[in-house]
N, C-alpha and C positions, 0 to 999 in steps of 0.2 A: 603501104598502108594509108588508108583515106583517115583523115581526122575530120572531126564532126566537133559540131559544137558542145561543150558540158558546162554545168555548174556543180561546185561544190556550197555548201550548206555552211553558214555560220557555225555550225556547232563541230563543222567539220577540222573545219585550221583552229577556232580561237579558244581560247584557253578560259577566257572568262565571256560572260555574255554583253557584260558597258564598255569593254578597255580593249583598244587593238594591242591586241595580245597575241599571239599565234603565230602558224606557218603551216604550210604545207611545199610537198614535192614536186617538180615539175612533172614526174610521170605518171602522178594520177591525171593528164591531160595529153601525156604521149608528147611533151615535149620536154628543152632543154634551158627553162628558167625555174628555177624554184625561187619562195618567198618566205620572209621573214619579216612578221609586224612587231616593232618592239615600242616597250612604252615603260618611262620610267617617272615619278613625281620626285625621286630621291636625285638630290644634286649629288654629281659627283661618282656614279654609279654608270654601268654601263657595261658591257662585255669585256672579258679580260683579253687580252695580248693573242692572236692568232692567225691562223693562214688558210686557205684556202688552194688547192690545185685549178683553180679557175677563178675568171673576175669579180667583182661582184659591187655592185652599184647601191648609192644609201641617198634613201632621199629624205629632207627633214623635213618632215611634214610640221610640224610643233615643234617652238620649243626652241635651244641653244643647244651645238655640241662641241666640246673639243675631239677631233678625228686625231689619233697618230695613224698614218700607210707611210711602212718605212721609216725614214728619215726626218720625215716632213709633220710639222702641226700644222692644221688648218682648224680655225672657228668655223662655222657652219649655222647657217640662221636658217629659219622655215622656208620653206620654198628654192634652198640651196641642193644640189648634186656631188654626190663626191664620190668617186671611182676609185675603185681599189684593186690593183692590176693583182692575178696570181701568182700566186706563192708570196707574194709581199706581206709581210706581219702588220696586222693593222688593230685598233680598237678605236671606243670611243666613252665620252662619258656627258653625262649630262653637267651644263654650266647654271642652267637655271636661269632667271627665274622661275620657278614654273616646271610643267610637265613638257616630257622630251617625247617626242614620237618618231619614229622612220620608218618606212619601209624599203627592204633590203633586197634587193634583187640577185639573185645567185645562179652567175652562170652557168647552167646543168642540172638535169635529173634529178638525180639523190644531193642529197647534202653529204658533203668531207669534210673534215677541222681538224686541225691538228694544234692541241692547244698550246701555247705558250709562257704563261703564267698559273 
């Protein structure tokens, strides 16, 4: 199958129309990254404890996080990468000051989670 170029629409992934908010699946593009825009102002807050059957890549675009993957804490400042191999239980939360932003690269199609918290 030949892939061609596409766009999706703002109003397609985001949730709100000012706040990267949103996601969408890699398959509405016939490929195997999906995306997750997450944005939080509340310190301390952030997705609870879970895994994934594939990679998945977080980048901080804004903002301070504490990362758990696995075993390990890492701080995380804007313009920081953190990899988070499969099946490893991971989360994050916002440290503040300020508003936290990432986006989250998910390696594959559809989204999996299997929550843990």
């Amino acid at each position: 199958m030949q892939k061609i170029a596409a766009m999706l629409e703002r109003a397609q992934w985001a949730e709100k129309p000012d706040v990267w908010q949103g996601e969408f699946e890699g398959q509405a593009f016939g490929t195997d990254v999906s995306v997750v825009f997450y944005t939080t102002d509340e310190i301390g807050r952030g997705p609870s404890l879970h895994r994934h059957p594939y990679d998945e890549i977080f980048i901080v675009r804004q903002g301070r996080a504490l990362f758990t993957v696995g075993d390990r804490q890492l701080e995380a400042s804007a313009g920081q990468i953190v990899f988070g191999p499969a099946n490893v239980p991971h989360k994050f939360v916002n440290l503040g000051p300020g508003r936290l932003e990432t986006t989250d690269l998910h390696v594959t199609a559809v989204f999996a989670q299997e929550d843990l918290e």
